[in-house]
C-alpha positions as CSV (number, residue, x, y, z in Angstrom):
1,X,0.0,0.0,0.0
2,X,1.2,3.5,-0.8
3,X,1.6,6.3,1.4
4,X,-0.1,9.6,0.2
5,X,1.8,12.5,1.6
6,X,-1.8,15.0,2.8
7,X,-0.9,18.6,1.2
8,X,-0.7,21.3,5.1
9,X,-3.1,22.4,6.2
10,X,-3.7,25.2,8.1
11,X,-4.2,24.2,11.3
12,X,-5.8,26.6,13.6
13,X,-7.7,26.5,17.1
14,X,-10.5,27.4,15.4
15,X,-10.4,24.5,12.8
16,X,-9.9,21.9,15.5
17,X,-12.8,23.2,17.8
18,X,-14.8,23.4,14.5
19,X,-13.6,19.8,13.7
20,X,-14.2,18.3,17.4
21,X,-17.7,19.9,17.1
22,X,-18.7,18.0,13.9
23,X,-17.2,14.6,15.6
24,X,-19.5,15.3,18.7
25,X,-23.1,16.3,16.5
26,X,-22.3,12.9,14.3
27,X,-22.0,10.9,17.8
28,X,-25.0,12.7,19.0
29,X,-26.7,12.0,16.1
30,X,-26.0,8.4,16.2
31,X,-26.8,8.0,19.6
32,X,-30.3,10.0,19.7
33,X,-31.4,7.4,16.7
34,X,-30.8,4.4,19.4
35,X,-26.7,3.1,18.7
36,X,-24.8,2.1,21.7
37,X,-22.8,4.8,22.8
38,X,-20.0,2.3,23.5
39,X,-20.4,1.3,19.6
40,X,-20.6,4.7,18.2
41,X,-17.4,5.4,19.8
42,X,-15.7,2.1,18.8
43,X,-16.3,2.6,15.4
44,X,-15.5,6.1,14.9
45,X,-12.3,5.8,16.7
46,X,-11.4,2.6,14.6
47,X,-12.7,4.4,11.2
48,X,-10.8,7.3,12.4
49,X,-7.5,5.2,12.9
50,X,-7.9,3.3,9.6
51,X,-8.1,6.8,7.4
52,X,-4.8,7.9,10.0
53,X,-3.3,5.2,8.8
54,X,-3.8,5.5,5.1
55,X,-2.7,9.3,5.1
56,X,0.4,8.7,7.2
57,X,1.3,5.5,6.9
58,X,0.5,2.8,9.6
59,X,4.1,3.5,11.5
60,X,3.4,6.7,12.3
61,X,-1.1,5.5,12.8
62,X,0.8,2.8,15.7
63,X,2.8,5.9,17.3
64,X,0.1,7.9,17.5
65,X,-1.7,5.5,19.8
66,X,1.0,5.2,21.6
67,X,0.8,8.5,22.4
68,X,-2.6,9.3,23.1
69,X,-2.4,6.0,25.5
70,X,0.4,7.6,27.3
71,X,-2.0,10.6,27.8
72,X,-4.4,8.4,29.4
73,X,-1.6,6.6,31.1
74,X,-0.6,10.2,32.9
75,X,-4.3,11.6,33.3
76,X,-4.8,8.5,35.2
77,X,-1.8,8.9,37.1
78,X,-2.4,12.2,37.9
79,X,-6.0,11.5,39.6
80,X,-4.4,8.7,41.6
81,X,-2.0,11.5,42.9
82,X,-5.0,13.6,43.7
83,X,-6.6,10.8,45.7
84,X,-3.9,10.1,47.1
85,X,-3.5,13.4,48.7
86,X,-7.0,13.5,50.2
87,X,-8.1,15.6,47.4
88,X,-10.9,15.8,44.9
89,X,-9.6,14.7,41.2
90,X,-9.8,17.8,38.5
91,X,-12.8,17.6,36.4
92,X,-13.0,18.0,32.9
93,X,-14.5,21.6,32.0
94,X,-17.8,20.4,30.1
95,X,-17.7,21.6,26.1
96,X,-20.6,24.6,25.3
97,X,-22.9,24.3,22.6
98,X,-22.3,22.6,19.3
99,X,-20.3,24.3,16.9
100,X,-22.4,23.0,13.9
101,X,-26.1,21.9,13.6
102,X,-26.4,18.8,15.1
103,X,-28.9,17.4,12.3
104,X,-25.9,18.2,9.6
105,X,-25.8,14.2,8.8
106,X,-29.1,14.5,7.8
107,X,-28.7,17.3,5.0
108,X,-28.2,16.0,1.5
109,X,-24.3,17.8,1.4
110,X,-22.3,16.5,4.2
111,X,-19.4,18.4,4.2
C-alpha cells in the first residue's frame, strides 16, 4: 500500500474546535437514533484510525496510539495522585454548545 503525503493544512484553534464539534453532532446523532454509545465510539475511533493510517502510513497511525495512551496513562496517574492526597480529582471543564447543527448528517451535502 502507498503512502499519500496530505498537502498542510492550516491548522488553527479554530479548525480543530470546529472539527471536534462535527465529531461530537455525528456521535449525538448516532446515539439519539438508538446506537450504543459504547459502539458509536468504537467505530468512529477505529474508522478514524484506519483513514490515519492511510494518510500517514501505519508506523506513524501505531505511534500515534501510543501516544494518546500515554495521555491516558498520565491523566490517570495524575487522579491517583489527587486521591492520594486527600483531594478531589480535576474535572473535565464540560464543552458549550455545538459548533455545527447537530442534524448536519441528515442534509443531502455533508461536508
Amino acid at each position: 500500500m502507498t503512502t499519500q503525503v496530505p498537502p498542510p493544512i492550516e491548522d488553527t484553534l479554530e479548525l480543530r474546535e470546529r472539527l471536534a464539534g462535527a465529531w461530537r453532532a455525528v456521535f449525538d446523532n448516532a446515539v439519539e437514533r438508538g446506537s450504543p454509545p459504547q459502539a458509536v465510539v468504537e467505530t468512529m475511533a477505529s474508522v478514524a484510525h484506519e483513514r490515519f493510517a492511510e494518510l500517514f502510513g501505519a508506523s506513524a497511525a501505531a505511534s500515534y496510539l501510543q501516544l494518546l495512551s500515554e495521555q491516558l496513562r498520565d491523566i490517570d496517574h495524575d487522579e491517583a495522585a489527587f486521591l492520594v492526597r486527600g483531594e478531589e480529582p480535576r474535572q473535565p471543564v464540560a464543552g458549550g454548545e455545538p459548533l455545527i447543527d447537530p442534524v448536519w448528517i441528515d442534509g443531502q451535502e455533508l461536508i
